[in-house]
VEXLUMBA-962571 format. One record per residue (C-alpha): residue in three letters; x, y, z. Coordinates in steps of 0.2 Angstrom, whole numbers, plus 5000, padded with zeros to 4 digits. Each point is the difference from the previous one (the first is absolute). Layout:
<rs>
ALAXYZ...
</rs>
This chain:
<rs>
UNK499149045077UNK499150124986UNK500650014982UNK500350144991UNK500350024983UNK500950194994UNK499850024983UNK501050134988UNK500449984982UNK501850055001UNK501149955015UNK500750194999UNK498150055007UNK500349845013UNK501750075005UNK499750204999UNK498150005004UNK499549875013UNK501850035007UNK499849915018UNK498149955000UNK500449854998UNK501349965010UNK499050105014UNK498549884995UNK501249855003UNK500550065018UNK498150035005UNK499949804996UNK499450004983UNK500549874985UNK500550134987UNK500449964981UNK500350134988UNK499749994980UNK500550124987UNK500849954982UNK502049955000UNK501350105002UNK501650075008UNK499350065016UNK499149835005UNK501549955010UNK500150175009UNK498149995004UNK500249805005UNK501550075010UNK499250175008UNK498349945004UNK500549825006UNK498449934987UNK499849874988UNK499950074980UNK499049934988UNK500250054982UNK498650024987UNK500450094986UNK499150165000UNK500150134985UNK499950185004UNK499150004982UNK498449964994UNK500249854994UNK498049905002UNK500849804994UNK501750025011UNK498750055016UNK498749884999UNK501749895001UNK500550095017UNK498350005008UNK499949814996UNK501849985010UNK499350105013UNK498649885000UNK501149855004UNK501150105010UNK498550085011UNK499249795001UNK501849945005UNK500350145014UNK498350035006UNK500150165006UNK498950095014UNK500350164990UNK500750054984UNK500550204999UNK500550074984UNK500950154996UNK500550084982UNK498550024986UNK500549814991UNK500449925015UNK498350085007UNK498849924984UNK500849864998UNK500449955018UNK498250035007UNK499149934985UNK501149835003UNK499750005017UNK497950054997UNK500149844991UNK501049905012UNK498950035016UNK501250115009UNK498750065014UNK501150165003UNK500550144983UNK501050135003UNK500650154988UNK500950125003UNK499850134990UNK501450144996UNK499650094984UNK498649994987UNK501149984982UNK498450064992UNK500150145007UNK501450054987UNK499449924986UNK498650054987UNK499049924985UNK499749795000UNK501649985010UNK499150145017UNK498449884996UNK501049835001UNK500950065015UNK498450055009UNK499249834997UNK501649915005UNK499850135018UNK498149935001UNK500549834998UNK501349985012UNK498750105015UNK498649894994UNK501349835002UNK500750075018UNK499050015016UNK500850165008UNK501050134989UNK501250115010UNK500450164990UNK501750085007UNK499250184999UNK498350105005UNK500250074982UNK500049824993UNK498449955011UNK499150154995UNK500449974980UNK499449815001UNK498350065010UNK499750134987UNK500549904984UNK499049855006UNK501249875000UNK499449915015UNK499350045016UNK500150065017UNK499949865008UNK501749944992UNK501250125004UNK501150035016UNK501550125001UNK501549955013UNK500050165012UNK500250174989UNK500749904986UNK501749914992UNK500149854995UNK501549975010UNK500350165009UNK501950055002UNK501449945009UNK500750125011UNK501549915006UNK500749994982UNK499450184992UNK500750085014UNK501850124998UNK500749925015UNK500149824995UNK500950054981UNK501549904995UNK501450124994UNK500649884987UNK498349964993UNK499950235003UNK501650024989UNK499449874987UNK498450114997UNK501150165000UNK501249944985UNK498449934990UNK499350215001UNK501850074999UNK498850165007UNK501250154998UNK500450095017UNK498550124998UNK498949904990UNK498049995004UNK499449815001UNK498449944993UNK499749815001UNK498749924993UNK499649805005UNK499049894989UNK499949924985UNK500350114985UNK498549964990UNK498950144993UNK498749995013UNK501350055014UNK499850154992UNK501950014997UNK499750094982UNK499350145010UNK501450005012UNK501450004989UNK499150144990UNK499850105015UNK501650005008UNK500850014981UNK498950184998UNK500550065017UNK501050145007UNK500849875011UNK500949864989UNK501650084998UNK500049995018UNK499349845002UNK500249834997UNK498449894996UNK500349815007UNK498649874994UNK500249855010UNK499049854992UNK500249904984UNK499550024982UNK498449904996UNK499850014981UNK498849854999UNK498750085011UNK499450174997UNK501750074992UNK500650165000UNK500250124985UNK501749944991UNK500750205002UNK499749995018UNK501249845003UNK501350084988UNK499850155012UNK499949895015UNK501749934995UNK500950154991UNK499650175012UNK501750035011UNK498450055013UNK499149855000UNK500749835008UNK499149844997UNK500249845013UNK499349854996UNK499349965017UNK500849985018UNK499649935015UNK500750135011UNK498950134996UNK499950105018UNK501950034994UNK499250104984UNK498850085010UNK501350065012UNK500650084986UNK498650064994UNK499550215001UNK498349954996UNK498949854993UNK498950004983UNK498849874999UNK498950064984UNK499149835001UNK498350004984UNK499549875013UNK500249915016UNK499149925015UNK500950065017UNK501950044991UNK501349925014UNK501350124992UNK499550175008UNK499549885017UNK502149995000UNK500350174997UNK498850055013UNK501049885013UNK501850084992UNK499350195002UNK500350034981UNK499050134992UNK498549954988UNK499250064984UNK498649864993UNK498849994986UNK498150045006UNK499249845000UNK499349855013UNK501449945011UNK501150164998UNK498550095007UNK499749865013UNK501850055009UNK500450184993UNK499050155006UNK500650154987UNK501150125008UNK499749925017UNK501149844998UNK500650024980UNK499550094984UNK498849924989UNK499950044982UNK498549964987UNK500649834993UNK500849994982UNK500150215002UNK502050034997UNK500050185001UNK499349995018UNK501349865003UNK501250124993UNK499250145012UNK500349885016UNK501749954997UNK500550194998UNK499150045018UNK500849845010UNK501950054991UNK499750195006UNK498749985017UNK501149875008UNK499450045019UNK498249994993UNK500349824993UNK501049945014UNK498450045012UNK498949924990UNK501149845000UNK499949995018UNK498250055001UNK500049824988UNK501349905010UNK498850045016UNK498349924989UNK501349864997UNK500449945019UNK498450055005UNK499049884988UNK501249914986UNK501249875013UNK500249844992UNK499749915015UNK498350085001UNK499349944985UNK500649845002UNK499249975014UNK498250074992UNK500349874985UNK500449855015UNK498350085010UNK499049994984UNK500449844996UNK499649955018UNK498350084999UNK499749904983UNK500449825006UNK499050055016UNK498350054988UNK500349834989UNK500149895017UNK498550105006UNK499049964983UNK500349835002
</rs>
């Protein structure tokens, strides 16, 4: 029976993420533990998946004494377990999980990779993060970027090489589950729950966004935007995702805002977002950065109209004005300038959505990409008994 060892550094990525890979990796026959840092949704991803959970205490942070600490646990964890493969997922979890497991042996190094954070950054910090990037591809022995966009920008920055990376079909690091964003299988209470949360008035033009609310989620733009448009008397702007003040914070004025605007409603997080969605008129995701963004993959499958920031991954899925509107990214006054056009050309939006929701059936099912990863890893463990 193989081993494999999935690796995120908060169990939320486990749980939201990786939802179902490892359960299906389970079924195919496989040993699977999963490792991230503690937390409240360990017993849920111990419960879902039907895996083992080991804990090493991973800081989203930069924080060099605490991490040599965790790729030394990984160490002894990877010498007690010895794994056939060992795939990470998340940028710490990446570094420090293929380093640890470079060092222990492990014949087989995964990482997956869903958004560059250097990308965002500038100064020292863009020049810390882009070594950290090289680090992790020179410690793996396959990287798997979720988008063509993400493959093209690691070729032309020079962070590892061709040989290295494989993408699962068209993208996704996980694709979508259609059998849960899907109108038909909504419960009504959970439906009524999301409704009192809005309180949309009887007329009122819903635009959700889903993510954390940190500044590169490009939420200063979007509450700009929709605060300067024509629209926000008639609308009612829903951020679905938590404040994240210890990690790129927003600007003070924006959370007061956030919290004080009769037009704006802030929910901390739920895990019923295809009700949201189904309440949704259209979808903002004005992302800084992102690798293949699973949030407008679940919009496409729930036919709700999308406007996205111009950058790799949105561009991976959105065509403009074919399946969504794009906009130039940190650009309000063209944000502004879409949500005017999706309020008044509803038609027009609502045939671009389903232009979307068939790119999503077509090339995004869950069960699809779970069965490249489980192919992949097949073809791996076949090179490695071949080699030897």
């Amino acid at each position: 029976m193989p081993k494999l060892i999935r690796i995120t550094t908060v169990p939320l990525s486990l749980k939201l993420l990786l939802a179902g890979q490892m359960k299906f990796m389970k079924e195919k026959g496989w040993e699977v533990v999963a490792v991230s840092s503690d937390g409240r949704e360990v017993s849920q991803v111990v419960r879902n998946e039907g895996v083992r959970h080991e804990v090493i205490p991973f800081s989203r942070k930069i924080t060099p004494f605490h991490d040599l600490i965790c790729i030394w646990k990984l160490i002894q964890l990877f010498r007690r377990e010895k794994p056939d493969i060992v795939h990470t997922h998340t940028p710490k979890a990446g570094l420090l999980g293929m380093i640890a497991a470079n060092l222990s042996g492990v014949k087989i190094r995964i990482h997956t990779l869903a958004g560059i954070p250097a990308m965002a950054a500038e100064g020292k910090k863009k020049s810390l993060l882009e070594s950290a990037e090289k680090w992790t591809y020179s410690n793996a022995t396959e990287v798997w970027p979720n988008s063509q966009g993400l493959y093209k920008h690691i070729l032309k920055e020079g962070l590892t090489t061709e040989s290295k990376l494989k993408i699962m079909g068209k993208g996704s690091s996980n694709g979508v589950d259609l059998k849960h964003y899907n109108r038909k299988s909504l419960k009504e209470n959970h439906l009524v729950a999301a409704t009192m949360r809005i309180m949309p008035g009887e007329d009122d033009f819903i635009i959700l966004a889903v993510g954390r609310l940190v500044k590169d989620k490009g939420i200063e733009e979007l509450v700009s935007a929709f605060l300067d448009s024509k629209i926000v008397g008639m609308s009612k702007l829903v951020l679905l995702g938590s404040f994240e003040q210890d990690l790129d914070p927003l600007n003070p004025e924006v959370i007061k805002t956030i919290q004080d605007h009769p037009r704006i409603v802030q929910i901390d997080w739920s895990d019923h977002v295809a009700h949201y969605l189904a309440l949704a008129d259209v979808l903002v995701h004005p992302s800084h950065r992102e690798g293949f963004p699973n949030v407008l993959l679940e919009a496409g499958a729930m036919q709700v109209p999308v406007i996205c920031s111009d950058i790799i991954g949105n561009r991976d899925l959105v065509t403009q004005q074919k399946t969504g509107l794009i906009f130039p990214v940190k650009d309000a006054s063209v944000l502004k300038e879409a949500l005017e056009f999706a309020f008044v050309k509803r038609e027009k939006m609502a045939q671009l959505a389903e232009n979307l929701h068939l790119e999503v059936i077509n090339n995004y099912r869950r069960e699809f990409i779970h069965e490249q990863i489980y192919l992949n890893y097949q073809r791996l463990l076949k090179g490695l008994e071949s080699a030897e």
